[in-house]
N, C-alpha and C positions, 0 to 999 in steps of 0.2 A: 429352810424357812423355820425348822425347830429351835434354832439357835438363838438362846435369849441376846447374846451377843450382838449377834445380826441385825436381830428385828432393833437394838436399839439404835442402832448406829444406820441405820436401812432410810430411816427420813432425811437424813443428809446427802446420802447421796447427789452425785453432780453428772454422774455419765450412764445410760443404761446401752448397752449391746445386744439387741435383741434377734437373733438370727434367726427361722423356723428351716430346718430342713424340709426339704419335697417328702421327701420319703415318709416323715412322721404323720403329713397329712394325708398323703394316700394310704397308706395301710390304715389309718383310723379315717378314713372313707370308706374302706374294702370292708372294715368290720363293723360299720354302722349300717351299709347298705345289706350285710348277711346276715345282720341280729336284730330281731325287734327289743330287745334289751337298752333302755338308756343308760344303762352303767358301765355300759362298753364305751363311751363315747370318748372322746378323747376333746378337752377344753381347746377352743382355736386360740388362735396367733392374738386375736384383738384383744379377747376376754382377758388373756395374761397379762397381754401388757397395762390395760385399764388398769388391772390389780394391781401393777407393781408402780404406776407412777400417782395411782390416786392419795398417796399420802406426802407425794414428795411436793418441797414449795423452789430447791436451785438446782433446777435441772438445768446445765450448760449445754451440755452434748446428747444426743438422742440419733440411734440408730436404729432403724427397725425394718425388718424385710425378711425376704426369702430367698434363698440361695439360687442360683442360676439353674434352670432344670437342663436334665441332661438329654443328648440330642436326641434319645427315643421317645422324648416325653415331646420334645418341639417336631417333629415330623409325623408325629401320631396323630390320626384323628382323633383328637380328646377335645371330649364336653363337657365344661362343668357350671352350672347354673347359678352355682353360693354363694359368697362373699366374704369369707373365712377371711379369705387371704388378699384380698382388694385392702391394700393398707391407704391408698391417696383416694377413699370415698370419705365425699365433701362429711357426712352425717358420723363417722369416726371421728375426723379428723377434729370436728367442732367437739368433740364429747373432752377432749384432753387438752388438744394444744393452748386454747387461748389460758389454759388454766398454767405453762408450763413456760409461755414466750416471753415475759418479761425477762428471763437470765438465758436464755436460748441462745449457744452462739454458734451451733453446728444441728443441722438436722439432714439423716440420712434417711429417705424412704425408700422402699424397693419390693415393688406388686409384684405376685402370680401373674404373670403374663395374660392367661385365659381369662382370668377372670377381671382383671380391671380393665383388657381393651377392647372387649368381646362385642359390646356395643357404644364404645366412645366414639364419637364423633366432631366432638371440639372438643381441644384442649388449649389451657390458658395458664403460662407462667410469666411469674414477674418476681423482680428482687432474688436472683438467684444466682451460684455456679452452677453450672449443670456437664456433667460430662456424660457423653453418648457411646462411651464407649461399650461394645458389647447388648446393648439395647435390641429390644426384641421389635421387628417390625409393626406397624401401626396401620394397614389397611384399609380401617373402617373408616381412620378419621380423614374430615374433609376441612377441619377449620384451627390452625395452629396462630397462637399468638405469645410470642415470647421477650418480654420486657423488662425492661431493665435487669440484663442477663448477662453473667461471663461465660460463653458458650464454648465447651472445650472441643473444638473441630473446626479449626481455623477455618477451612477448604469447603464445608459444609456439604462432603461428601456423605457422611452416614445420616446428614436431616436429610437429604435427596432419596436417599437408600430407605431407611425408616417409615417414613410418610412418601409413600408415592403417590397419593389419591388425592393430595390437598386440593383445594380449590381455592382456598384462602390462606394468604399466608402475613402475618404480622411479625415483623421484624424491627422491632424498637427498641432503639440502644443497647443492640445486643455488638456486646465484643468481645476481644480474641481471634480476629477476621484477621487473617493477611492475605489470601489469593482467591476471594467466594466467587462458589457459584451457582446458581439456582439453575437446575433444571429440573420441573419438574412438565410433564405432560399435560395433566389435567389444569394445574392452577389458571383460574379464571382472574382471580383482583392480588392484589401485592401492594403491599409498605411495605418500606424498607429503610429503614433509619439508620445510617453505616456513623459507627460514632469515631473509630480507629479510622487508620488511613491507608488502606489496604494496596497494593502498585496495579491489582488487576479488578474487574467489577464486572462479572459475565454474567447475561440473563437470559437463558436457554426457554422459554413458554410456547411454546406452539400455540396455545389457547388462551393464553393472556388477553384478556377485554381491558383493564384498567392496572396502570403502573402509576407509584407515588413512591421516587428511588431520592433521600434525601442524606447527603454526606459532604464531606468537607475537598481534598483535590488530589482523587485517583489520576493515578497516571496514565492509565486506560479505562474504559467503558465499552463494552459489547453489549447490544441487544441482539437478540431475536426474537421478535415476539410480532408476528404478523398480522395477527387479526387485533392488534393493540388501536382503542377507541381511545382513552381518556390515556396521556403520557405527560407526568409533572415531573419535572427535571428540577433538584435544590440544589446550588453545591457552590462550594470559592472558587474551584477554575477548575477546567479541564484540557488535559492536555490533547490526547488521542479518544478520539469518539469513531465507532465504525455500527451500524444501525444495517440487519437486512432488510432489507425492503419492508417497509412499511404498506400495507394493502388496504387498511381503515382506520388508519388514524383521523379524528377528526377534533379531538377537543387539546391544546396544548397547552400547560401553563410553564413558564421558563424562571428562576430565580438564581440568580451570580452574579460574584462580586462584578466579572465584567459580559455583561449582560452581550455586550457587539460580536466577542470571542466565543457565546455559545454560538449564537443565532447562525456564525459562520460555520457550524460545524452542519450544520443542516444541508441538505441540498434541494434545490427546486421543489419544495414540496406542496405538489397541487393541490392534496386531498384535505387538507386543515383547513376548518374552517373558521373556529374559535381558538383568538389566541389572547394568551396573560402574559403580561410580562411585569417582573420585579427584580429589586436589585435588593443585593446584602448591604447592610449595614459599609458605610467605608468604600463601597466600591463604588463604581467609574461608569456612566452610563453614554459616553458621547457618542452617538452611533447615528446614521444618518436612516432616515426611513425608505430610504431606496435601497439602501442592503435588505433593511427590513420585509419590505413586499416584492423585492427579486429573491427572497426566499419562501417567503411564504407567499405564494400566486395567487388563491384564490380566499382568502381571508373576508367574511362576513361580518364579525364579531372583532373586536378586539377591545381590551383592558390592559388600562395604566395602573398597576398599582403604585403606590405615595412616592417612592422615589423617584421612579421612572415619570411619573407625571410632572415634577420638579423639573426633572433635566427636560423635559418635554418643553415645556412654557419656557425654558433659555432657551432651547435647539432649534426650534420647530422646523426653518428653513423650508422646504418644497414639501407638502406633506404627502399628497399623493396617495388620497386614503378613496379613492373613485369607488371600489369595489366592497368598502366596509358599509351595512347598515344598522348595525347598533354600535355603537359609542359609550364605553365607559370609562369613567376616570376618580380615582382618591387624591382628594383634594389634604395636604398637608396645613397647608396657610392658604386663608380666601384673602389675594389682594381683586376684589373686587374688579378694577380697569383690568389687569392683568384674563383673567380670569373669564370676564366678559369677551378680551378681546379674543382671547384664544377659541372658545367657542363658536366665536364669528367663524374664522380663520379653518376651523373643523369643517363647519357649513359648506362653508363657498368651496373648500377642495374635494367635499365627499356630500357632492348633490344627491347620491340614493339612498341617503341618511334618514331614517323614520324614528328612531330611538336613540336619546341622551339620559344615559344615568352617571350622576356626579355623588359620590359621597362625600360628606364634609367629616372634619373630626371634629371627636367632640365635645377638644379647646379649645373650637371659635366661638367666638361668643355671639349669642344669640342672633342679637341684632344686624352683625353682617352676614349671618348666613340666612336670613329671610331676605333680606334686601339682594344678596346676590340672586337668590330665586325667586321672587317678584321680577325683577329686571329681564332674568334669561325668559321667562314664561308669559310676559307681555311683548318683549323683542321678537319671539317666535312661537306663535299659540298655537300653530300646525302642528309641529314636532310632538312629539310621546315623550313626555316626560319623566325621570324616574330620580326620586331622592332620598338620601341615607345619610344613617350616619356608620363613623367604625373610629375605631380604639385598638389599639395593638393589645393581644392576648384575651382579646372578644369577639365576639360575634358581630359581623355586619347586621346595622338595625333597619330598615327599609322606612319608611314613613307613607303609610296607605294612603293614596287620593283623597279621599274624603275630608282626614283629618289636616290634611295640607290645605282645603282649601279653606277648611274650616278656620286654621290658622291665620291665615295669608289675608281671608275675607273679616276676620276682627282685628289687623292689623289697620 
């Protein structure tokens, strides 16, 4: 740092390599804690490196971390309560990086073990590689989210290994997958966003409450997840589906290109009682509603989303909906007769029908979507009425009573 040389040529810089040895911060722990002297202290890992990048404006490359501890430091009962060495704490990281990310095209970090996961309990990446190689276990944490991610553990044996406590786990557009598999014990909710197209898809939860597995067309799919309440299936086709025994399933929603081809993969399933269905983009929905409710038996609930309500109003045929009491449907294009009569046709085949909610979109124009709800709610004033609107890549809008009659009554 004496080097007139240096210091000149030192604000250009484009790469720093910043490594701390174990060793340099324990023995300057051992002589802090034996001297009330501050002139023993030995400057931490942060302090240095604030100093060395606070003048620089192209940093490309940036490494900073600590060397792997050796396995008598990881099987020791060691406490350590500071922060020296916590290099990914949110309140460092804010002190440098936004100052340093405009020309940033590599950044390596790599915490003390004890000290950065001592009390984490959720962690959250996004926009990254990440490799888990050698990675020290994670215990405490219960809540992982990892997004838009090239994750280097195809098999997703060391995130298994790693995190065994999760109870959440967020897996969104994360690739590098060719044969995953999630097992963990405790995990209670799961997304799962498979971007690659991996030949095998196994989901080991013993305590799994809620699954949302959304991918393009594995060649297999394995569940096991027993106590599985909420199960949202996305995906262009699947070939081999084998599911153990489901024991409370009750809420299902289905999306693919050919909607007939999942629903077959299902078997007699009594315990569902709310079901969704939608179709991708392109795909093929002619499916007859007797496969439908010889699969699903006791079905209370059901929703058409926009495609499937299309092919709904050509197919109808024998509907056979006795056992359904609430009725939903996204309405694409209101042809009004069409529309009306299919409603009829819902009625007369599903007499213990107490609730109709239809959404319209919301490129119909005004006037035919008051005039189709006027009609339905004077044709049948008994029924529970429910009206919305939706838009792809929004939010369903609902439209409160009040304001509907408010509507309806200054029409």
């Amino acid at each position: 740092m004496a080097s007139k040389t240096f210091n000149s040529v030192f604000p250009g810089l484009q790469s720093i390599d910043l490594q701390w040895r174990l060793k340099w911060y324990l023995e300057s722990r051992s002589r802090v804690s034996s001297s009330s002297s501050s002139s023993r202290f030995t400057p931490s890992l942060k302090r240095v490196f604030l100093n060395l990048v606070s003048n620089l404006s192209a940093l490309e490359s940036v490494r900073i971390g600590v060397e792997n501890p050796p396995p008598v430091v990881l099987n020791a009962d060691f406490e350590d309560d500071g922060d020296d060495l916590h290099i990914t704490d949110g309140g460092f990281l804010k002190e440098w990086l936004p100052r340093v990310s405009g020309a940033l095209k590599l950044l390596s970090l790599s915490d003390f073990w004890i000290q950065s996961s001592q009390n984490l309990i959720e962690l959250e990446r996004k926009n990254a590689w990440l490799s888990v190689q050698n990675m020290n276990a994670m215990p405490m944490l219960t809540s992982l989210t990892l997004e838009l991610i090239r994750l280097d553990d195809k098999n997703l044996i060391d995130l298994n290994t790693c995190f065994p406590n999760l109870q959440v786990l967020n897996l969104i557009d994360v690739r590098g997958l060719k044969m995953p598999m999630i097992h963990l014990l405790n995990l209670k909710t799961c997304h799962w966003t498979v971007t690659d197209s991996p030949s095998y898809i196994c989901i080991i939860t013993p305590n799994l409450i809620t699954l949302r597995l959304e991918c393009r067309s594995p060649a297999a799919l394995y569940i096991e997840a027993p106590l599985c309440y909420n199960l949202h299936l996305s995906l262009d086709h699947l070939n081999a589906f084998a599911v153990k025994k489901f024991q409370n399933l009750k809420t299902v929603q289905l999306e693919c290109s050919n909607i007939r081809s999942l629903i077959r993969k299902f078997h007699r399933m009594k315990i569902v009682e709310t079901l969704t269905l939608d179709i991708r983009a392109g795909g093929n929905s002619k499916f007859t509603l007797e496969v439908l409710f010889a699969t699903f038996l006791n079905i209370t609930s059901l929703c058409f989303k926009p495609r499937v309500w299309s092919e709904f109003e050509v197919w109808c045929g024998d509907i056979g909906l006795k056992g359904v009491k609430r009725f939903c449907g996204y309405l694409s294009v209101v042809d009004p007769l069409m529309t009306f009569a299919l409603v009829d046709r819902v009625l007369e085949e599903c007499f213990n029908c107490v609730e109709i909610s239809l959404l319209i979109h919301r490129g119909v124009a005004s006037n035919v979507s008051k005039h189709c709800i006027t009609k339905c709610m004077a044709q049948w004033p008994d029924l529970k009425w429910g009206w919305g609107i939706w838009e792809e890549g929004r939010e369903d809008s609902w439209i409160p009573e009040e304001q509907l009659l408010k509507t309806l009554e200054e029409e």
